[in-house]
N, C-alpha and C positions, 0 to 999 in steps of 0.2 A: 453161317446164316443161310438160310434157306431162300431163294427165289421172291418170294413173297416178301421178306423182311428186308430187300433192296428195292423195292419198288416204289416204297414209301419214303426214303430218304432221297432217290433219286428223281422223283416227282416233284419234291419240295425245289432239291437243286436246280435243277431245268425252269421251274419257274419263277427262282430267285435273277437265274441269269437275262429269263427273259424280260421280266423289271426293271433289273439296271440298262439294259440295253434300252429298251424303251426309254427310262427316264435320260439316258442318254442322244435318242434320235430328239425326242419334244424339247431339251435343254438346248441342244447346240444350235450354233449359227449359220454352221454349214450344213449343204445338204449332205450326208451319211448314208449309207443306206441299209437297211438292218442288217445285214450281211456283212459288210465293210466291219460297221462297229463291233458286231459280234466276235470278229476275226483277232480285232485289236483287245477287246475283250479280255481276249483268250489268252490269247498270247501273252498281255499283262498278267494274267492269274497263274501263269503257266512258268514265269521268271520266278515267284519267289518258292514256287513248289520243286522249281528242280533244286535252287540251293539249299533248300532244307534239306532235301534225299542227299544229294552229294556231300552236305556236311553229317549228315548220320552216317552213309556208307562211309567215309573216312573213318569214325569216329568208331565204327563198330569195327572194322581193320585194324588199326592203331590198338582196340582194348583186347582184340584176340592175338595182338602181337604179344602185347603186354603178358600174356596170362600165358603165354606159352615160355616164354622166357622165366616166367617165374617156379616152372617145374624141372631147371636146367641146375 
C-alpha cells in the first residue's frame, strides 16, 4: 500500500481513540487527565494485541516444525 492508502485508515484510528478517551475524561468521576487516560488506554489495547501475535508466532513455529518433520 502506498503512503496515501495509510493515511486514511490511520486518520480514522487516531480519531476513534481520540473519542473513547474523551468519552472516557466526561464519564469518570475522577479527575484524569487526557494524558493519563490515554496511556491506560493504550496499554489496555496493547495487552490483547501482543497475545494474539505471540499465540500466532507460536503457532506459525510449531506448523513449520510440523511440516519439516513431515519430509523426514
Amino acid at each position: 500500500m502506498k503512503r496515501k492508502d495509510w493515511l486514511v485508515p490511520s486518520i480514522l484510528i487516531l480519531l476513534g481513540i481520540h473519542c473513547l478517551v474523551m468519552s472516557g475524561i466526561v464519564s469518570s468521576t475522577t479527575s484524569n487527565s487526557y494524558l493519563n487516560l490515554l496511556i491506560q488506554i493504550c496499554i489496555w489495547m496493547s495487552v490483547p494485541l501482543l497475545i494474539g501475535t505471540l499465540i500466532y508466532i507460536i503457532l506459525k513455529i510449531v506448523n513449520r516444525k510440523s511440516k519439516s518433520r513431515d519430509f523426514y
